[in-house]
N, C-alpha and C positions, 0 to 999 in steps of 0.2 A: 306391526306397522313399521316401517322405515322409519332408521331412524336420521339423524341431521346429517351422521357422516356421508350415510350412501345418500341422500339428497345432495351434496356436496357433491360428492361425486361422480353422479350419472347427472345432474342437471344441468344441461345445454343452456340453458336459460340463464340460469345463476353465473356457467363461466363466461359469459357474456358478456354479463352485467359488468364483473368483474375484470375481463378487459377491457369493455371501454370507460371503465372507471378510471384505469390506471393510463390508459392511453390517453385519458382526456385530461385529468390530472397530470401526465406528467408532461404532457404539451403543454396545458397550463405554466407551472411551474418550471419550466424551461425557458418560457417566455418571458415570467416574471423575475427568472436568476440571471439572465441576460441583461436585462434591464437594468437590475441593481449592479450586477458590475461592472455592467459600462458606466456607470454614473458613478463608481468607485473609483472603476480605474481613471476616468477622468477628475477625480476627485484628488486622487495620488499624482497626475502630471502638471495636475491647478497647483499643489504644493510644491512640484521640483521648481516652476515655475516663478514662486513668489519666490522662493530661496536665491535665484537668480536675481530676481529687482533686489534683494535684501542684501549678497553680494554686490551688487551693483552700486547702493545705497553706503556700505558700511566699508566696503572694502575698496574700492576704486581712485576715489584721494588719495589714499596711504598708497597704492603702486604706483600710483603717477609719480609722485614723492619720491620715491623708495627707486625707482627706474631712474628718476632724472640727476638721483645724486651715486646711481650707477653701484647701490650697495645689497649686492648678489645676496649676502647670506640673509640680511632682514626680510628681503625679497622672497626669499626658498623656504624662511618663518613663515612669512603672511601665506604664501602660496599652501602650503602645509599645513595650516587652520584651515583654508578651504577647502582642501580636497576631505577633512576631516568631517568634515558636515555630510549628515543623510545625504545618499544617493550621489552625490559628487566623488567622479572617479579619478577624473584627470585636470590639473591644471597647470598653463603655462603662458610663458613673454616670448614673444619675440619683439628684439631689437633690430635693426635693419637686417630682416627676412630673416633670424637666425634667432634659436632658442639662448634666450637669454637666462631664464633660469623655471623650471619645470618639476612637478609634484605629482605622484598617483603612478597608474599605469594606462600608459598612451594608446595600449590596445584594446582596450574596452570599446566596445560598438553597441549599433542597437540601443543609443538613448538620448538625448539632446547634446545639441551643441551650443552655445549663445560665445560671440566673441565682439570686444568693445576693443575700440581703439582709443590708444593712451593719447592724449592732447596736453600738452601744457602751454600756459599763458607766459610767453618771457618779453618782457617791454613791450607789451600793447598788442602782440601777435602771437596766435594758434600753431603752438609746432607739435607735430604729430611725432612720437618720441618711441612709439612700439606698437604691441598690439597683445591684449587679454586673451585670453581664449578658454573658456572651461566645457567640459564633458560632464553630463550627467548620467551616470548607468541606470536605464531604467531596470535590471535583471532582479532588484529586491524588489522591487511594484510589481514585476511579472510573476516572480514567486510568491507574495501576496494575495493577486489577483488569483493565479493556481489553488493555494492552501484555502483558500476562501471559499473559488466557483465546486471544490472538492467537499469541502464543508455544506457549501447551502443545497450542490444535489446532493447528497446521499441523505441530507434531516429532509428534503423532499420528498425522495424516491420511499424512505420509512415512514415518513407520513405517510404518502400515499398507498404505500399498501395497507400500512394499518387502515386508514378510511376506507379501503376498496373493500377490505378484510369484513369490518366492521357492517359494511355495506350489504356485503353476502350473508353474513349470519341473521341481518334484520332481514332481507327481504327472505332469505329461508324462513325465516321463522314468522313470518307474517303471511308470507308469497306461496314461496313454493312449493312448501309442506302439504299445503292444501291443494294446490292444484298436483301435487302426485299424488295426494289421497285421491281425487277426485278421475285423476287418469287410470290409478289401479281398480277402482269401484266400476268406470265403463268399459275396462278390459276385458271384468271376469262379468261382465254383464250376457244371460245371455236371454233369448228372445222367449225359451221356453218357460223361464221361471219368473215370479213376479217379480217388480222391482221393487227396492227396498230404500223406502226414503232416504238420501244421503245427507249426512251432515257431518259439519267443520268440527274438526275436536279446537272446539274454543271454549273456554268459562261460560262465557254468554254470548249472546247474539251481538253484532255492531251494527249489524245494518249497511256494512258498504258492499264494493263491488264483488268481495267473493261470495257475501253470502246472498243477492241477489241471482249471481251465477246460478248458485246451489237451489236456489228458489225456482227458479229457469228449470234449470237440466231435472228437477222432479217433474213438477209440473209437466213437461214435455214426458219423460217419463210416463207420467200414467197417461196421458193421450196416446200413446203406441202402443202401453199392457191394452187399454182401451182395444185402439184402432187394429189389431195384432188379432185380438180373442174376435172381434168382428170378421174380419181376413179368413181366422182357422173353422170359422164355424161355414163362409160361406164356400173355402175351398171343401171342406169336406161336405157341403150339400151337391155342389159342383163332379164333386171326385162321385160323388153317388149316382148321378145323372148319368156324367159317362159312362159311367161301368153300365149301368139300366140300358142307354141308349147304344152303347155296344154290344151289350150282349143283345141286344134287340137286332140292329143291325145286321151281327153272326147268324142268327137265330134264318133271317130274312133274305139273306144270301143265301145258305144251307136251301132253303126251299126254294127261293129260285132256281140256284143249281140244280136240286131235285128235280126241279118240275120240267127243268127245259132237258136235264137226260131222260127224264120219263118221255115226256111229249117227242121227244127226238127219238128215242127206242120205240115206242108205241107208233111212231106212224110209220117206219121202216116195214114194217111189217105190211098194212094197206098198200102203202107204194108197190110193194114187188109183187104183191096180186098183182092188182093192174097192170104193169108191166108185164108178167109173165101171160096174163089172156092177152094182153093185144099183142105178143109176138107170134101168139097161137092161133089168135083171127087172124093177121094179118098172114102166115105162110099158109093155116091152112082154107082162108075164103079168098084170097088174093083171087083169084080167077072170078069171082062169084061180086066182088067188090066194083066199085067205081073208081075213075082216078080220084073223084075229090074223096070218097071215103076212104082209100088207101092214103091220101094227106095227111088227112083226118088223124087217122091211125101213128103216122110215121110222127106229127105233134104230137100227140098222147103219148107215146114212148120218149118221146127226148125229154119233154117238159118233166117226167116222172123222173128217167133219169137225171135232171137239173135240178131238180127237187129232193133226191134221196142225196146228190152230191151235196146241196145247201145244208140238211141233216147232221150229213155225218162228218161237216164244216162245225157247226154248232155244239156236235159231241165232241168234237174234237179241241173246239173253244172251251165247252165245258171242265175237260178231262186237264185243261192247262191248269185250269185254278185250284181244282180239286187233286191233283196229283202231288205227293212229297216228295222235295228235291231228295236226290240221294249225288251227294257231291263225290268228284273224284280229277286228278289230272284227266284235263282232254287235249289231245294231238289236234287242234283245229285243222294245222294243215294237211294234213290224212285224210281227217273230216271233209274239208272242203274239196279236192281231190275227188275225194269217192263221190261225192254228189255231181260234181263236173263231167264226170265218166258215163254216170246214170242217164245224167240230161244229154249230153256229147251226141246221143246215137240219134234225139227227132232235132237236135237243131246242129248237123254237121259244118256248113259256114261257120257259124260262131267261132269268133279266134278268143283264146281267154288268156286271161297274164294270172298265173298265181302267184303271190311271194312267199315267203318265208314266214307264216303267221306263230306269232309267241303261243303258248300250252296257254291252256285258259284250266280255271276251276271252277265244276260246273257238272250240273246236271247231262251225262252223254247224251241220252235222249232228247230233250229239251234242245240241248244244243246242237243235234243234228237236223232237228224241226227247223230250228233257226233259218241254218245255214240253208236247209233243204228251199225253205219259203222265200228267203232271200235274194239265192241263186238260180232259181227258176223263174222268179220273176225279170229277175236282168234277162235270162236267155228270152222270155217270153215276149218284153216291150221292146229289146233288138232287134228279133228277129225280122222285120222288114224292112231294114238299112242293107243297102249294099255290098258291105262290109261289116257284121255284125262285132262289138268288142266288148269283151269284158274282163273289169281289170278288180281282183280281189287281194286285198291286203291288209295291213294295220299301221297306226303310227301313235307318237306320243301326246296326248293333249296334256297341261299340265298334273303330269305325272301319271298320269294315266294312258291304259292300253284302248286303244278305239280300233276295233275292226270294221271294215268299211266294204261294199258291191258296186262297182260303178258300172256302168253302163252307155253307151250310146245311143239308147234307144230314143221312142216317142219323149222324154221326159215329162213336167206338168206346171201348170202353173202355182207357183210358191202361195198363192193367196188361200190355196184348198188343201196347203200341205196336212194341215189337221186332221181334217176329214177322210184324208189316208188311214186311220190308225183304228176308224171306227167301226162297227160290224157292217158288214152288204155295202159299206160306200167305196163306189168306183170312180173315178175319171175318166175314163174310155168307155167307151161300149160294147155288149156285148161282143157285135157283131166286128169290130176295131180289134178287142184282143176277150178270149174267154176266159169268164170264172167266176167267183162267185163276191168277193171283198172282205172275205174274212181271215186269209192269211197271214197281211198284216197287223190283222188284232191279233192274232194268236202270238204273233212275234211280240208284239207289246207285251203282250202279259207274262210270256215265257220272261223276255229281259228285265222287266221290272220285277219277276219275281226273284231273279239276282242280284238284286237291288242296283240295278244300271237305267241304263236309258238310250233309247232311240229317236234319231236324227233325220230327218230327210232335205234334200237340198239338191233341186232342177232347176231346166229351163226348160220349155216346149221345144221338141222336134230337137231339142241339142242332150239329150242322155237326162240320168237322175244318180246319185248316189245317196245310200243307208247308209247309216254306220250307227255303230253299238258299242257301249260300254257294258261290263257282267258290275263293275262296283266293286270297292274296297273291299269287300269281305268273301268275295267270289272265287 
């Protein structure tokens, strides 16, 4: 257990407390030794002050006296008892405007002055005969007031830290002891092991706010062991389910994909029967035929052909999901290139822009499917523009490589962009532009099986552009 020093020590709390003890204490106390020595030092210039009335009182006959019978040395006596008195520094006469006789030192400043003028009464009239003037230094009051204000802070300042001191050691020992036991007990708390009632190392119980705390934080306590073992029991019936219902899922995909390569293998086969007698009726009873059964014949062979093409669409859809990436650098722009060249020879109009595409990592095959599905579609919705354009590139989305097809073909309306992505869903028509609808699902599934994504974004009659991400780890 910690003991009081490192409580002491590490407690944010405690040196808190402890400065604003001392800062509220010695505000305090600064407020209260201001006080007192202003009411001192007022205390010490109330005194220079009476010493003046008491000069005034005791001594002022006698210089009148003493000036009128113009006898200097009694005069430089009397003047020389007074300067002798506390705090009296300087004193002196003048006689018509000139120092008649003077005691102390005249350059003392910085403390009162009181000066009375000498009158004497001669036959019934007030002649004014000089003039008193004494100086009082207040510099012993001020060193007083010093040795004092020096004395009452510093027994403050030790007071107060002893109480601030004092202060720290109770509220540790009452305070903070406990709430760092109680911090270290939910530190090393953890969710897997049960909780272990906490308690205050006290003698006995008090019943105030720590130990309600303590009372609290168990109680909460075993509602989370509680609510926690409810949680683990229902994620693990949970964690059971999935796994169940995914391997069900695996299991369910598995045989669809089976069933639609079987069924797509299995009917190749019929189809090119068919096919191959009706190109054998048709060259060899052509003469022996009608025109409408030579029709007849010529639908029978395309529909079979559009039908073994939809097939080996579907195997081809199939073979996306069931096939394993085998990743490696791919040259996209090589890639794209050679697909541009391929297509180049039925759609000769078509002007195309290539750029500079970054290497991508990625399954080649896959990625040439891509590129093959993508770029043949631009050539294929342009090519009834005027000036047929396609513009193939990449840029940065944040932080990411997006390769893009543009085109100025047919374009589509954005409200059906979805249904682009889905198996046999067309937006044109057959007879508008041919095919079947399922190359842009293959491209789906190829890019998402890179963990990327695909985009589309048209207008009607004003072009359409793809574009693709392969994913962070592609």
């Amino acid at each position: 257990m910690p003991t009081e020093s490192s409580h002491l020590r590490r407690g944010p709390l405690a040196r808190r407390l402890i400065l604003w003890t001392i800062v509220f204490s010695g505000a305090l106390a600064l407020v209260i030794t201001v006080i007192q020595l202003s009411a001192e030092y007022r205390r010490d210039v109330g005194i220079v002050e009476e010493r003046f009335a008491l000069v005034e009182q005791g001594y002022l006959d006698t210089i009148i006296n003493t000036v009128w019978v113009a006898d200097r040395q009694h005069l430089e006596t009397v003047l020389d008892g007074i300067v002798r008195l506390p705090d009296f520094a300087y004193a002196r006469v003048l006689v018509d405007d000139e120092i008649f006789a003077a005691r102390g030192n005249p350059s003392a400043g910085g403390g009162i002055t009181r000066s009375w003028t000498l009158v004497r009464d001669y036959r019934g009239k007030q002649l004014t005969i000089g003039e008193l003037t004494i100086h009082a230094d207040l510099a012993a009051a001020r060193q007083r007031f010093i040795e004092r204000a020096v004395f009452i802070i510093a027994a403050n300042a030790v007071k107060t830290i002893l109480v601030a001191f004092f202060m720290l050691l109770l509220f540790d020992r009452l305070v903070a002891r406990h709430l760092a036991r109680i911090a270290d007990t939910l530190a090393q708390r953890s969710p897997t092991t049960p909780w272990i009632p906490l308690a205050l190392d006290r003698r006995k119980p008090r019943a105030d706010e720590l130990d309600r705390l303590v009372d609290t934080l168990n109680q909460l306590q075993s509602h989370l062991d509680s609510h926690n073992a409810e949680i683990r029991a229902v994620n693990a019936r949970l964690e059971q389910r999935v796994g169940e219902r995914t391997a069900e899922l695996e299991r369910i995909n598995k045989e669809l994909e089976s069933f639609a390569y079987s069924v797509s293998h299995d009917l190749q086969a019929p189809l090119r029967a068919i096919t191959g007698f009706s190109r054998i009726l048709l060259d060899d009873e052509r003469a022996h035929l009608s025109e409408q059964g030579q029709d007849m014949l010529d639908r029978v062979i395309r529909n079979t052909d559009r039908m073994s093409e939809l097939i080996e669409n579907i195997l081809a859809y199939s073979r996306a999901g069931r096939r394993p990436l085998e990743k490696s650098a791919v040259d996209l722009t090589g890639l794209a290139r050679d697909v541009v060249a391929g297509l180049q020879h039925d759609y000769p109009d078509t002007r195309v822009k290539l750029d500079e595409l970054p290497a991508a990592f990625g399954d080649p095959t896959m990625l040439e499917q891509i590129m093959q599905n993508l770029i043949g579609n631009a050539f294929k919705y342009s090519s009834k523009r005027t000036q047929p354009e396609i513009e193939i590139g990449a840029r940065l989305e944040n932080g990411r490589t997006v390769y893009f097809v543009r085109d100025n073909g047919a374009g589509f309306d954005m409200r059906y962009a979805e249904k682009l992505f889905g198996m046999f869903q067309r937006l044109h028509t057959e007879r508008e532009f041919p095919g079947t609808g399922v190359g842009l699902a293959i491209v789906k599934r190829l890019v998402e099986r890179h963990g990327g994504e695909i985009r589309a974004q048209a207008e009607p009659d004003k072009g359409a552009e793809f574009s693709f991400s392969l994913g962070s780890e592609a």
